[in-house]
C-alpha positions, -999 to 999 in steps of 0.1 A, spaced: -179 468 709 -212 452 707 -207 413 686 -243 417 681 -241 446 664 -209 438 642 -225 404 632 -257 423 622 -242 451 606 -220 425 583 -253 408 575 -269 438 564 -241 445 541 -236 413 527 -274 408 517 -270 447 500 -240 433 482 -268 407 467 -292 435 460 -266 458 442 -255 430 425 -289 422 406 -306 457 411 -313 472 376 -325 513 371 -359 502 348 -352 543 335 -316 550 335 -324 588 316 -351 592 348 -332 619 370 -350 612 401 -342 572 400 -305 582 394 -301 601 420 -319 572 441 -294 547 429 -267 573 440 -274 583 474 -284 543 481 -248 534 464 -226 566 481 -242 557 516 -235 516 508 -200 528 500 -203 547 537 -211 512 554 -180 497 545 -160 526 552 -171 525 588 -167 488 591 -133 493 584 -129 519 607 -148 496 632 -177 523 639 -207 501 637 -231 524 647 -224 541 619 -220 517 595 -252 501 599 -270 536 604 -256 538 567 -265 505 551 -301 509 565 -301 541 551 -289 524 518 -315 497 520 -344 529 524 -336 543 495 -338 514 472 -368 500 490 -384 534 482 -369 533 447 -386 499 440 -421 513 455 -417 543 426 -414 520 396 -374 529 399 -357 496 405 -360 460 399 -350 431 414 -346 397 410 -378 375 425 -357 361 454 -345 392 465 -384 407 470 -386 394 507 -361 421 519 -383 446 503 -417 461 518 -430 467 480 
């Protein structure tokens, strides 16, 4: 197994721990958000499946995925986060 990849993968999941933490739905009766929120959380909850199973590749395939969708989200008026949590966004 790759270190590199482990360590990286384990950031990436901690710093979407922050996010999920703090993120708030601005329209929780929007369809389209809800189901952005829930395939950003069911492929979060995939990360740290595979990271238990020690499959990296996967597991940071899914948290990237994760990060994607709520990047997206926050570009569509979906989300919100906190100021110091912008930086990790494109917006």
């Amino acid at each position: 197994m790759d270190e590199d990849l482990k360590e990286r993968t384990e950031k990436e999941i901690s710093m979407m721990e922050r996010v999920f933490h703090s993120l708030s739905l601005k329209d929780s009766e929007n369809k389209l958000s809800s189901e952005f929120f829930d395939m950003s959380s069911n492929y979060f909850s995939d990360s740290k499946f595979f990271v238990e199973k020690k499959d990296y590749v996967r597991a940071f395939e899914a948290v990237v995925i994760s990060w994607a969708y709520i990047d997206a989200g926050l570009k569509a008026g979906f989300f919100e986060v906190p100021a110091a949590l912008r930086e990790y966004f494109t917006f």
